[in-house]
PDB file of N, CA, C, O and CB in Angstrom:
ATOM      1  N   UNK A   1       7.229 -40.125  12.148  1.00  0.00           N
ATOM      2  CA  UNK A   1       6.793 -38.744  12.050  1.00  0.00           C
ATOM      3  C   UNK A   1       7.268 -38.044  10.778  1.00  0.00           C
ATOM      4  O   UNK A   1       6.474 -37.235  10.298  1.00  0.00           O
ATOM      5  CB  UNK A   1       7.273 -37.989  13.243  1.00  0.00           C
ATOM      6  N   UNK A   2       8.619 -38.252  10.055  1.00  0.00           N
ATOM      7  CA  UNK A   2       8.904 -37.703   8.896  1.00  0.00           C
ATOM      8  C   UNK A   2       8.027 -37.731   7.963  1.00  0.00           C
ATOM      9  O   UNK A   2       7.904 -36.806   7.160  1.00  0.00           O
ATOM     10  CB  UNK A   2       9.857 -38.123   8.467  1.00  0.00           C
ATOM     11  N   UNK A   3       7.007 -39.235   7.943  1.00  0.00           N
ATOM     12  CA  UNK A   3       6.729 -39.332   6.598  1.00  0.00           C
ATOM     13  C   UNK A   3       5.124 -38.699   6.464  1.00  0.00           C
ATOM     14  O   UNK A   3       4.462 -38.341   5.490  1.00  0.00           O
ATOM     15  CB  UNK A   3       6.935 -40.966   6.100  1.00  0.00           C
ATOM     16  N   UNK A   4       4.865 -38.744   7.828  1.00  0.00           N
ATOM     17  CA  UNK A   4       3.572 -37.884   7.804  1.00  0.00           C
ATOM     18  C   UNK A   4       4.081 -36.099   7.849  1.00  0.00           C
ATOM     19  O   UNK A   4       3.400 -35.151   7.460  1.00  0.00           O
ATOM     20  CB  UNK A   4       2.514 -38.387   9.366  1.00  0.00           C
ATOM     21  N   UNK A   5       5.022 -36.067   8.255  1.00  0.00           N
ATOM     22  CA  UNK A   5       5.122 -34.437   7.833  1.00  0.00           C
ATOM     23  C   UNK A   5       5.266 -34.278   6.348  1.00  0.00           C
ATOM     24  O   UNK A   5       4.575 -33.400   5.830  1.00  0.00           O
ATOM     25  CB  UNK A   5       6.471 -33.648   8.523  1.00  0.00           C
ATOM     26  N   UNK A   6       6.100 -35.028   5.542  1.00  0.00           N
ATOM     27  CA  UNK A   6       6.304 -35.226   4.072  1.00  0.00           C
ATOM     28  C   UNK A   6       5.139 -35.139   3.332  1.00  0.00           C
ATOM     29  O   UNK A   6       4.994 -34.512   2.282  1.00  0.00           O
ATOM     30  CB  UNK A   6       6.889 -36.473   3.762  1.00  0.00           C
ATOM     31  N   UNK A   7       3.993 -36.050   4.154  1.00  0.00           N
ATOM     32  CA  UNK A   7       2.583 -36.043   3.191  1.00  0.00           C
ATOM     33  C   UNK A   7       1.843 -34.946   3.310  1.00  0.00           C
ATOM     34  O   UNK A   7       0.961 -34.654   2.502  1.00  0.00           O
ATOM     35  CB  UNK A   7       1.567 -37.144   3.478  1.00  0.00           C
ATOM     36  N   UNK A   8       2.160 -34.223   4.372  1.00  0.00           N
ATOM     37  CA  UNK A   8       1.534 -33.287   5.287  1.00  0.00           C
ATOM     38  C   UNK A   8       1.961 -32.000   3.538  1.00  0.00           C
ATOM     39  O   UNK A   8       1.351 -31.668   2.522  1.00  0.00           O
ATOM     40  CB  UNK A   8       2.587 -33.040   7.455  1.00  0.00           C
ATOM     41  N   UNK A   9       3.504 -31.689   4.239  1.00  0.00           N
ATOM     42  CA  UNK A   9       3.555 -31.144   3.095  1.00  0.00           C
ATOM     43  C   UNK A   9       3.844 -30.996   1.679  1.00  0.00           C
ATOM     44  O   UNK A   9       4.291 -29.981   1.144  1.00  0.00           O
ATOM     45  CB  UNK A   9       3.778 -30.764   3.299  1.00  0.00           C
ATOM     46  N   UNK A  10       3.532 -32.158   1.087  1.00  0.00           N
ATOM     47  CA  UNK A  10       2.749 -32.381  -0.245  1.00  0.00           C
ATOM     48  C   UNK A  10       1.844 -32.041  -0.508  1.00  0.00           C
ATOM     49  O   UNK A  10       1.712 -31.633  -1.662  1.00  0.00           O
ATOM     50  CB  UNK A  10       2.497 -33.274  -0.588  1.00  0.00           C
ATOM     51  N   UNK A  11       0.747 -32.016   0.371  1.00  0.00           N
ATOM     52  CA  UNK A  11      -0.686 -31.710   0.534  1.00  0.00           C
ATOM     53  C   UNK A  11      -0.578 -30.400   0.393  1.00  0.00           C
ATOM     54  O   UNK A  11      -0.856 -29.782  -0.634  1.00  0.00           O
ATOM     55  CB  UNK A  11      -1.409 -32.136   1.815  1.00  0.00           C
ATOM     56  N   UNK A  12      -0.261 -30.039   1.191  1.00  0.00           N
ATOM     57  CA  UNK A  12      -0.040 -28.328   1.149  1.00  0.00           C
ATOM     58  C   UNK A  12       0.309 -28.002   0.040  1.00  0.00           C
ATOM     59  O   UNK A  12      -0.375 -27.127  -0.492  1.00  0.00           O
ATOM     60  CB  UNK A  12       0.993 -27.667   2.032  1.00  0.00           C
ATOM     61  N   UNK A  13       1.240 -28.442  -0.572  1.00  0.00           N
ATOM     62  CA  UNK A  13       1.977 -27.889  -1.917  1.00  0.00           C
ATOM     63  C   UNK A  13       0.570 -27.988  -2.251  1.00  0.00           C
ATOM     64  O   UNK A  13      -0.293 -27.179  -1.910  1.00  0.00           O
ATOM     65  CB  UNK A  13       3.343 -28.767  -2.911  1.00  0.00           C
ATOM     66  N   UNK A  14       0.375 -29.178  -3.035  1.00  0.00           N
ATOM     67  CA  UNK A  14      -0.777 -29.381  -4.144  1.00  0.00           C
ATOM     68  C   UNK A  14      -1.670 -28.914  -4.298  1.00  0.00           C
ATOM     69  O   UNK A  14      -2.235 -28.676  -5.366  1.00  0.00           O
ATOM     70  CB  UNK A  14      -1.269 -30.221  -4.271  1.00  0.00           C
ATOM     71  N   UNK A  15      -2.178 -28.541  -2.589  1.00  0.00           N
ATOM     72  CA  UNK A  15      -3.305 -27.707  -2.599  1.00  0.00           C
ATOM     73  C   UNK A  15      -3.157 -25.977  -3.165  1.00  0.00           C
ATOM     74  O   UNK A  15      -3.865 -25.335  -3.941  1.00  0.00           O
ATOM     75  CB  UNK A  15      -3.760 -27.796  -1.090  1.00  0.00           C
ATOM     76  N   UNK A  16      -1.940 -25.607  -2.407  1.00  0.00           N
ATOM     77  CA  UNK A  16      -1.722 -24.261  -3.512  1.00  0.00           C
ATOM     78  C   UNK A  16      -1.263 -24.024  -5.077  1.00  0.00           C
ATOM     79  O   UNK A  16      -1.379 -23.080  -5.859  1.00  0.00           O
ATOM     80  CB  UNK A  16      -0.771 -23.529  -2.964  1.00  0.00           C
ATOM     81  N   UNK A  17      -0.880 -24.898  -5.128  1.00  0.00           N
ATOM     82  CA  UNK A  17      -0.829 -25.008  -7.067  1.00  0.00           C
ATOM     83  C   UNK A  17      -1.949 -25.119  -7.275  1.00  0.00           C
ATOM     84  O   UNK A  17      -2.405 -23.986  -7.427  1.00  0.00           O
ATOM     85  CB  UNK A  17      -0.082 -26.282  -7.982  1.00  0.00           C
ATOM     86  N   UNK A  18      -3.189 -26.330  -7.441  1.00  0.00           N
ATOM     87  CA  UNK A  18      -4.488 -26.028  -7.540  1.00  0.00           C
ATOM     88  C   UNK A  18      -4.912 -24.536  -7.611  1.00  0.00           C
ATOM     89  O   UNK A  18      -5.026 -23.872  -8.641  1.00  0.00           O
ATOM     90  CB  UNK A  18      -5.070 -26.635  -6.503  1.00  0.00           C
ATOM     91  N   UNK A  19      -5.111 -24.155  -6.422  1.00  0.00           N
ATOM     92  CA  UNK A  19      -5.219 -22.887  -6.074  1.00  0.00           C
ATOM     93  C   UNK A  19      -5.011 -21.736  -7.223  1.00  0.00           C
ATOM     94  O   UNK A  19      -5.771 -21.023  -7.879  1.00  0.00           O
ATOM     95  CB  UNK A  19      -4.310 -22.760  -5.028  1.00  0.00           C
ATOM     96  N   UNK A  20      -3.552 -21.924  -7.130  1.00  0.00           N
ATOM     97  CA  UNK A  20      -3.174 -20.703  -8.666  1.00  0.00           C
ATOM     98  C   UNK A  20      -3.983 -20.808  -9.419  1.00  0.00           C
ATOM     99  O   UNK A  20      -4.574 -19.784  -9.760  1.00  0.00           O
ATOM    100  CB  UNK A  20      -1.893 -20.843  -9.683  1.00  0.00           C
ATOM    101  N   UNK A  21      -4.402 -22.252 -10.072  1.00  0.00           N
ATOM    102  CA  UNK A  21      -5.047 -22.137 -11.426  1.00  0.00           C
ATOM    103  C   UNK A  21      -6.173 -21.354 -11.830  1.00  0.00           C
ATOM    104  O   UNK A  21      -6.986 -21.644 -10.952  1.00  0.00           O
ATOM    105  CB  UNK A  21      -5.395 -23.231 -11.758  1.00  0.00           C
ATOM    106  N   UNK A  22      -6.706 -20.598 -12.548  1.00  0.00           N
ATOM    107  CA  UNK A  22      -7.647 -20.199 -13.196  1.00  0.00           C
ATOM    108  C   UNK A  22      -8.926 -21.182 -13.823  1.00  0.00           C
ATOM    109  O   UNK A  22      -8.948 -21.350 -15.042  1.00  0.00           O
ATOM    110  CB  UNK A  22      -6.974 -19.580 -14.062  1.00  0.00           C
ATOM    111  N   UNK A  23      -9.832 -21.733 -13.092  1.00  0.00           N
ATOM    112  CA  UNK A  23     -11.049 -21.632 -13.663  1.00  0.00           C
ATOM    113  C   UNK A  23     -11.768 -21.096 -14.650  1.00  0.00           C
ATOM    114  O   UNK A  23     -11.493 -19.902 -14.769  1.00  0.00           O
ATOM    115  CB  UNK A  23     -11.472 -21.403 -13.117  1.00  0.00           C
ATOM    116  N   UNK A  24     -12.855 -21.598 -15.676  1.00  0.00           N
ATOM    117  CA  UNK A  24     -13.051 -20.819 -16.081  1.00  0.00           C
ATOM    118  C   UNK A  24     -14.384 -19.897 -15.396  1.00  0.00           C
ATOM    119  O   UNK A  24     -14.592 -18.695 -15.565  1.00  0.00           O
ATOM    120  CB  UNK A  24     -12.972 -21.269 -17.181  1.00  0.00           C
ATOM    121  N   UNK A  25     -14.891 -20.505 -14.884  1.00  0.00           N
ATOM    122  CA  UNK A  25     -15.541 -19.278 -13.331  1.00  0.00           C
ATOM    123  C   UNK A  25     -15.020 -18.342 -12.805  1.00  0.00           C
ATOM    124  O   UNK A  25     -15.512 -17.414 -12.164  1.00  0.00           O
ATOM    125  CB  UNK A  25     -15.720 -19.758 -12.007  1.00  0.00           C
ATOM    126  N   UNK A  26     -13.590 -18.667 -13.178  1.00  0.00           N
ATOM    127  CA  UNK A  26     -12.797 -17.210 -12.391  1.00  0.00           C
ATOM    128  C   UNK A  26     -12.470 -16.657 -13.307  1.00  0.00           C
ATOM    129  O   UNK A  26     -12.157 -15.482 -13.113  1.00  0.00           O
ATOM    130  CB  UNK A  26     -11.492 -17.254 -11.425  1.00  0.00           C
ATOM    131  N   UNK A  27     -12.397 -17.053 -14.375  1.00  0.00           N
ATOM    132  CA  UNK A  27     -11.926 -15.952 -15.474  1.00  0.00           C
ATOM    133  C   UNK A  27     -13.010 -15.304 -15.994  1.00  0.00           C
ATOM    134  O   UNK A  27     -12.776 -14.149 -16.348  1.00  0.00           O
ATOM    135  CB  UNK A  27     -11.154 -16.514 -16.690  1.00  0.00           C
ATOM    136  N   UNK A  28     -14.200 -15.726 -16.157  1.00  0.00           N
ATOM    137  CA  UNK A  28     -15.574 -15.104 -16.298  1.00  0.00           C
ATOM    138  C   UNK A  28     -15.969 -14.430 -15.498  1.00  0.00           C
ATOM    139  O   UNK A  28     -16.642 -13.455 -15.835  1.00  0.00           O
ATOM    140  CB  UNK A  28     -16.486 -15.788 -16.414  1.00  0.00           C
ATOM    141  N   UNK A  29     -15.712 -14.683 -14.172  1.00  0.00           N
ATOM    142  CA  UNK A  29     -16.057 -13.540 -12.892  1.00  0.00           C
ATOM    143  C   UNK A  29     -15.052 -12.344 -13.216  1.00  0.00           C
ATOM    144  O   UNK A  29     -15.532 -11.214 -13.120  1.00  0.00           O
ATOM    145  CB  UNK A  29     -15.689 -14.221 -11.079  1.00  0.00           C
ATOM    146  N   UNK A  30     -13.778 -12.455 -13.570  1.00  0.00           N
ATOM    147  CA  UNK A  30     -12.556 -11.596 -14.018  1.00  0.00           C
ATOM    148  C   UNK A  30     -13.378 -10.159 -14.668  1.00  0.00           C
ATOM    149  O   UNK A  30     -13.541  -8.996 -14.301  1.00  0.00           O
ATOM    150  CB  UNK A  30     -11.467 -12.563 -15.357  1.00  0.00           C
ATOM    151  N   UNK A  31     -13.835 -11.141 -16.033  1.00  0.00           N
ATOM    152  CA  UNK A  31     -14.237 -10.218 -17.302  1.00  0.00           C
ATOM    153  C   UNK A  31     -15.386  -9.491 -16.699  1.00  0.00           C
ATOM    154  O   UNK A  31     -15.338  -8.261 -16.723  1.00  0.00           O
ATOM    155  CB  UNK A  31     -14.706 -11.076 -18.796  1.00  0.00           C
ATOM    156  N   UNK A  32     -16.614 -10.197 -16.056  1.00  0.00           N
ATOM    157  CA  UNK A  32     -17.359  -9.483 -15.170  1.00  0.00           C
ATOM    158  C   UNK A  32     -16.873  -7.970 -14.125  1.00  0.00           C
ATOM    159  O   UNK A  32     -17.241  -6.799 -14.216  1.00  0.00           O
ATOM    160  CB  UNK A  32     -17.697 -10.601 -14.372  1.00  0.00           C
ATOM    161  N   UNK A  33     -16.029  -8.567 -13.285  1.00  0.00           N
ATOM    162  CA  UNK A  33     -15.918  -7.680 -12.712  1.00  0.00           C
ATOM    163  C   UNK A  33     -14.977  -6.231 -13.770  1.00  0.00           C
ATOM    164  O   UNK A  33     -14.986  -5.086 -13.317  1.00  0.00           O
ATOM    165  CB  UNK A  33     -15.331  -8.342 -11.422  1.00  0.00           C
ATOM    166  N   UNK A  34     -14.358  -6.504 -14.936  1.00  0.00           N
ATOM    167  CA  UNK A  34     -13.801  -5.744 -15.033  1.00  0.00           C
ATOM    168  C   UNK A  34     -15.149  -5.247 -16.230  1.00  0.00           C
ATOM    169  O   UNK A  34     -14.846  -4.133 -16.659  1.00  0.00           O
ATOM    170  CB  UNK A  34     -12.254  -6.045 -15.199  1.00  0.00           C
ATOM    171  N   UNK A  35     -16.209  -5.637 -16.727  1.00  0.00           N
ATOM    172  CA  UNK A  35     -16.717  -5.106 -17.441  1.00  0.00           C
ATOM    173  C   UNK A  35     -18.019  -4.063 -16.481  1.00  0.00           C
ATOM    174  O   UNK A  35     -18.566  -3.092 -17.005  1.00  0.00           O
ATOM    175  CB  UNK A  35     -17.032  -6.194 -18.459  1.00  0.00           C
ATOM    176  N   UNK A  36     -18.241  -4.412 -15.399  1.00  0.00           N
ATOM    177  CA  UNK A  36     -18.858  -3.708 -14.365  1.00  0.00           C
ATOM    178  C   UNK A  36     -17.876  -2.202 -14.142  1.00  0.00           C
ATOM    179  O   UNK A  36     -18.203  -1.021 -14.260  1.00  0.00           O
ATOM    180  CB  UNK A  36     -18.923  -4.794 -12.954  1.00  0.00           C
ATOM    181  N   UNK A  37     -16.637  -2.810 -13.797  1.00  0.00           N
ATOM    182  CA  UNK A  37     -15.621  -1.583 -13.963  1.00  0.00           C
ATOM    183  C   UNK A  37     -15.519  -0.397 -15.005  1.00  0.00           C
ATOM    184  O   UNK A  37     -15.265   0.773 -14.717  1.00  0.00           O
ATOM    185  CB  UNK A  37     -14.469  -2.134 -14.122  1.00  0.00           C
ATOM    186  N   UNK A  38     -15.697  -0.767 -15.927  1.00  0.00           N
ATOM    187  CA  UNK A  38     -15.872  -0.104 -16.921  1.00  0.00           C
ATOM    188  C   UNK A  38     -16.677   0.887 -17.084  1.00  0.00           C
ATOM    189  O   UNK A  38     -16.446   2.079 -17.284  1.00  0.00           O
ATOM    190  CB  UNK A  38     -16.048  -0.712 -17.608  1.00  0.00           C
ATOM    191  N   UNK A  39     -17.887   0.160 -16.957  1.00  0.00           N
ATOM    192  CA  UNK A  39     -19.733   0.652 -17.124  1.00  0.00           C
ATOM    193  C   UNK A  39     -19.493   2.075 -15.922  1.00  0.00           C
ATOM    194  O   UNK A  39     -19.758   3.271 -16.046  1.00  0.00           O
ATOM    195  CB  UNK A  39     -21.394  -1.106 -16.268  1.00  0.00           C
ATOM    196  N   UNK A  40     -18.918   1.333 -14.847  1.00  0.00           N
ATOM    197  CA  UNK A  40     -18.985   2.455 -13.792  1.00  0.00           C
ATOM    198  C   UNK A  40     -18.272   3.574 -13.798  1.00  0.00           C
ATOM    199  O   UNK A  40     -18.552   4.599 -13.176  1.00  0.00           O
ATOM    200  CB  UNK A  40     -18.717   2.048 -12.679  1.00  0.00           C
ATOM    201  N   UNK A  41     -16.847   3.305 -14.870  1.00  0.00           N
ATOM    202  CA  UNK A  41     -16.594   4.806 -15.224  1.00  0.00           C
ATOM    203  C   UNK A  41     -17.106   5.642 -16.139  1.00  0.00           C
ATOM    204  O   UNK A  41     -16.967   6.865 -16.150  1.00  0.00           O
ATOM    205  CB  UNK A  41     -15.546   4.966 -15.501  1.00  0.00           C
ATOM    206  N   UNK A  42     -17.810   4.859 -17.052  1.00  0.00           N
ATOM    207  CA  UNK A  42     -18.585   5.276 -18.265  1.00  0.00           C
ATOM    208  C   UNK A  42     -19.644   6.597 -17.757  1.00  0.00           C
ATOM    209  O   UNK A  42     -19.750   7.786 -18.057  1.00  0.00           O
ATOM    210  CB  UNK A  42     -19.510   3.821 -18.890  1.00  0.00           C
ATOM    211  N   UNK A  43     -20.423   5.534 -16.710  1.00  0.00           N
ATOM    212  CA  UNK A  43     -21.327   6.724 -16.181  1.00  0.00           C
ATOM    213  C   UNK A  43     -20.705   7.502 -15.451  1.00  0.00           C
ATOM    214  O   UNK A  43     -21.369   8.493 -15.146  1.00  0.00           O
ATOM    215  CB  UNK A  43     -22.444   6.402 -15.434  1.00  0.00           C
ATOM    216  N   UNK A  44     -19.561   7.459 -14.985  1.00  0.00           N
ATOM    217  CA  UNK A  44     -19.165   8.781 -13.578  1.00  0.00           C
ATOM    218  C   UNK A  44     -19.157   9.880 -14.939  1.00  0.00           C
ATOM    219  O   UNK A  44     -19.782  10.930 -15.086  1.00  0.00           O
ATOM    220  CB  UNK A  44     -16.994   8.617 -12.291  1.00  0.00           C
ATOM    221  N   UNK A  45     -18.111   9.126 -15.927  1.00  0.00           N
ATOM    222  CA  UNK A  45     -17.857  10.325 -16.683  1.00  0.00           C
ATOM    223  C   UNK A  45     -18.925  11.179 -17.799  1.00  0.00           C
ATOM    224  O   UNK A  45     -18.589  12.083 -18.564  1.00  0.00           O
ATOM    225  CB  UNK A  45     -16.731   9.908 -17.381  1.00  0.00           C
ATOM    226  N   UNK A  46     -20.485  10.503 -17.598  1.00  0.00           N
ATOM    227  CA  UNK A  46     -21.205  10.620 -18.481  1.00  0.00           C
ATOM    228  C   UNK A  46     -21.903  11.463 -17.627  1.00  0.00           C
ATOM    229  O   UNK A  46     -22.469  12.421 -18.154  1.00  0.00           O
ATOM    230  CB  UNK A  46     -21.728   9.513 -19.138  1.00  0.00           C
ATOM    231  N   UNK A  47     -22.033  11.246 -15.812  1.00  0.00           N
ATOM    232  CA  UNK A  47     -22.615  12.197 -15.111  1.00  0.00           C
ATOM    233  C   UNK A  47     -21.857  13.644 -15.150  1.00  0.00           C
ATOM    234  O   UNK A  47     -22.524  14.666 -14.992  1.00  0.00           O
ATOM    235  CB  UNK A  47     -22.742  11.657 -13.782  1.00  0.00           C
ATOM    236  N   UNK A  48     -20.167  13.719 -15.406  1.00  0.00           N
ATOM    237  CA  UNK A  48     -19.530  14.622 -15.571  1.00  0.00           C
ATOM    238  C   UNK A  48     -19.871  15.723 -16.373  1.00  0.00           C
ATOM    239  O   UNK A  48     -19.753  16.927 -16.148  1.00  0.00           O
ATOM    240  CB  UNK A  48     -18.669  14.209 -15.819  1.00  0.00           C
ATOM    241  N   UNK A  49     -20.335  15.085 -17.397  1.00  0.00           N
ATOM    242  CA  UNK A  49     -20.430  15.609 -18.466  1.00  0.00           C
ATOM    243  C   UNK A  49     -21.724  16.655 -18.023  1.00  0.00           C
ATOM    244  O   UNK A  49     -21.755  17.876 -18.177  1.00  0.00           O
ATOM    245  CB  UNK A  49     -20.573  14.510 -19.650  1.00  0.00           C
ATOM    246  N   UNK A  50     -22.834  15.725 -17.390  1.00  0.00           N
ATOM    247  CA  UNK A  50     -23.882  16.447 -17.756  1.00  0.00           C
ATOM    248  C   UNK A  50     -24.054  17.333 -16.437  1.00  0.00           C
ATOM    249  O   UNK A  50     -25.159  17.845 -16.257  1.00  0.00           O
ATOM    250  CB  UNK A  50     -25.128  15.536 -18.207  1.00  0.00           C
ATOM    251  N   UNK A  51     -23.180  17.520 -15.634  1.00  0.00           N
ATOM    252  CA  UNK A  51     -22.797  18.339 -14.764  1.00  0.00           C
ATOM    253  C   UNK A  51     -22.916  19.885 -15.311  1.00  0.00           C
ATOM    254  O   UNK A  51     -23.725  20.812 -15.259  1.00  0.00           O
ATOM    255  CB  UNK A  51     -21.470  17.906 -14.375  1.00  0.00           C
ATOM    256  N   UNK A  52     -21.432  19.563 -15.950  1.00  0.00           N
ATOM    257  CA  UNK A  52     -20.836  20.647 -16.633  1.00  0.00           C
ATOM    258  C   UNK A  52     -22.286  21.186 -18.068  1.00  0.00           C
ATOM    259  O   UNK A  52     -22.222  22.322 -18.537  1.00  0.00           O
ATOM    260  CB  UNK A  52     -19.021  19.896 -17.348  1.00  0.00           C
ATOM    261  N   UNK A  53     -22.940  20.617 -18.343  1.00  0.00           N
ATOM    262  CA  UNK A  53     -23.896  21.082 -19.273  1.00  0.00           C
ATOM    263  C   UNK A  53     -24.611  21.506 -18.431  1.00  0.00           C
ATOM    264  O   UNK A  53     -24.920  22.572 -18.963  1.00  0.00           O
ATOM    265  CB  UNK A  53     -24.510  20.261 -20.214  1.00  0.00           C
ATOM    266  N   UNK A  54     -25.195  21.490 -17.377  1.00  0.00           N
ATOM    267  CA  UNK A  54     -26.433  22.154 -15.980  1.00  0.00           C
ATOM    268  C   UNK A  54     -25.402  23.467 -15.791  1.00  0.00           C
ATOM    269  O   UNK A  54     -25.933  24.533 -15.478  1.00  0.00           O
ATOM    270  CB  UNK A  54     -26.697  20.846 -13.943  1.00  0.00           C
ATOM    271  N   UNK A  55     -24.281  23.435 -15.929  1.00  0.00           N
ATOM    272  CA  UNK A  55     -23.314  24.808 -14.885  1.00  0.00           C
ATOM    273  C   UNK A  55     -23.295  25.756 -16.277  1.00  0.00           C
ATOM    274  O   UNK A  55     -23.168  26.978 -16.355  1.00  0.00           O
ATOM    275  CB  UNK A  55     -21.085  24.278 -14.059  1.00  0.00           C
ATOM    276  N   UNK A  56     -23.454  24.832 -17.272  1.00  0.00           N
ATOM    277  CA  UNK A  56     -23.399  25.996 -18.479  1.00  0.00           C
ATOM    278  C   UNK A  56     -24.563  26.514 -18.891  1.00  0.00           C
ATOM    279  O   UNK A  56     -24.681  27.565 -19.521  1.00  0.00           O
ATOM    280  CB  UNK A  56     -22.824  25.546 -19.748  1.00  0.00           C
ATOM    281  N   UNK A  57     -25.601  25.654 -18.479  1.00  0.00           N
ATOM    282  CA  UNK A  57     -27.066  26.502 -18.825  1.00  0.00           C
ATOM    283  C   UNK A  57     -27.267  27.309 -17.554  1.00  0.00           C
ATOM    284  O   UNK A  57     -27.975  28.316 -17.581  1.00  0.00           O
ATOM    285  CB  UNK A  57     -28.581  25.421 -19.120  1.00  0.00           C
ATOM    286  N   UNK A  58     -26.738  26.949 -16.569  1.00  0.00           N
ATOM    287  CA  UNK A  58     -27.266  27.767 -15.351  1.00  0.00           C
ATOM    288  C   UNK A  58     -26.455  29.109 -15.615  1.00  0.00           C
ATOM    289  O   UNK A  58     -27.158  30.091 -15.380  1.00  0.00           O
ATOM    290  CB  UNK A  58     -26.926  27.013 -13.717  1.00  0.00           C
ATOM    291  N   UNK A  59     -25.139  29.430 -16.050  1.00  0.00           N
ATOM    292  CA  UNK A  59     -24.331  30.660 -16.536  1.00  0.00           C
ATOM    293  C   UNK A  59     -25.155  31.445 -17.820  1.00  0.00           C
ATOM    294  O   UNK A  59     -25.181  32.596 -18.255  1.00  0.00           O
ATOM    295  CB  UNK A  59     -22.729  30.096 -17.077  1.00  0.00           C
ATOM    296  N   UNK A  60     -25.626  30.509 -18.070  1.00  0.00           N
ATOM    297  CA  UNK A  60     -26.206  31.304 -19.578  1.00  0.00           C
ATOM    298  C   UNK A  60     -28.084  31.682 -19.032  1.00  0.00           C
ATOM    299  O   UNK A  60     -28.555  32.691 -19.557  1.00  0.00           O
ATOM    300  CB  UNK A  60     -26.106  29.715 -21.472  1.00  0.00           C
ATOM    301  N   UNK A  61     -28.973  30.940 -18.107  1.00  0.00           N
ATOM    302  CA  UNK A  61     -29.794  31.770 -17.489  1.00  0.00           C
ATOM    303  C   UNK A  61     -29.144  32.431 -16.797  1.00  0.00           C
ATOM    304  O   UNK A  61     -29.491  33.176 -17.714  1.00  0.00           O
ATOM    305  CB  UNK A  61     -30.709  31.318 -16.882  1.00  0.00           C
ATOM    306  N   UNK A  62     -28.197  33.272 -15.725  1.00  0.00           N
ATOM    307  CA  UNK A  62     -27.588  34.091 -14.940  1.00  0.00           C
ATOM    308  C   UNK A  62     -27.623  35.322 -16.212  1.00  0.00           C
ATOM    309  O   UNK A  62     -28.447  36.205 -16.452  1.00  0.00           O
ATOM    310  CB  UNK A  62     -26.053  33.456 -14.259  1.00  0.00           C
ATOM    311  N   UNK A  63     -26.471  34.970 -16.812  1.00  0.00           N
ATOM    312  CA  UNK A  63     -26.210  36.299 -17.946  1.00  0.00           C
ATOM    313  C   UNK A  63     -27.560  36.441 -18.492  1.00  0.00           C
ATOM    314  O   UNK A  63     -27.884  37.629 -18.505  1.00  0.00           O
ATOM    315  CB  UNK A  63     -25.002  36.002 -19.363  1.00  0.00           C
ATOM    316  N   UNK A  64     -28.481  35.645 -18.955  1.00  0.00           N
ATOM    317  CA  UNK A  64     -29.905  36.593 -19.406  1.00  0.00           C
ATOM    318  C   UNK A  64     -30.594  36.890 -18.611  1.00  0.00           C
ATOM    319  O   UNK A  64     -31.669  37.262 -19.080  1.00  0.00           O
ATOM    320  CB  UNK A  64     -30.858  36.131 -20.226  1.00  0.00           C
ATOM    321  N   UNK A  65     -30.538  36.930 -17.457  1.00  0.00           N
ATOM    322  CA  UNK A  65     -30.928  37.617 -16.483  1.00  0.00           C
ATOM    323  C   UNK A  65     -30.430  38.617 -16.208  1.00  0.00           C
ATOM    324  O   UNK A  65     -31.349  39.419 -16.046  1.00  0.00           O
ATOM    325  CB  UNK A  65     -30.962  37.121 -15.651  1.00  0.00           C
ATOM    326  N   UNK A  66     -29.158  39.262 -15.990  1.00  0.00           N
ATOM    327  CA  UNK A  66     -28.676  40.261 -15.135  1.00  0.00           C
ATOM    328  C   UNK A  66     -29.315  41.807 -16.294  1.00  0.00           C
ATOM    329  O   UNK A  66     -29.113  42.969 -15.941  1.00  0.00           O
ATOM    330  CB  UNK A  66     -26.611  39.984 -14.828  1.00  0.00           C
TER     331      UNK A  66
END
């Protein structure tokens, strides 16, 4: 029984070192996901923007109105 627990956990080891390693599928999915990341703050902050340009034309029709 020792020596099958021994192989047992070897296996295990090996299989999580494997594991750690980086692919390059995973490092390309990486850059992906972080270049998606990006894009998506780009636009929050690009919708921000044009927020604040609608609240400033809507203040500036108000005042030529009143």
């Amino acid at each position: 029984m020792p020596a099958i627990s021994r192989l047992l956990s070897f296996g295990l080891g090996l299989v999580l070192c494997v594991g750690c390693e980086q692919g390059p599928a995973q490092k390309a999915g990486e850059k992906v996901d972080k270049a998606v990341e990006g894009a998506g703050k780009a636009i929050e902050k690009a919708g921000e923007k044009a927020g604040e340009k609608i609240d400033e034309a809507a203040k500036k029709v108000r005042d030529a109105t009143k």
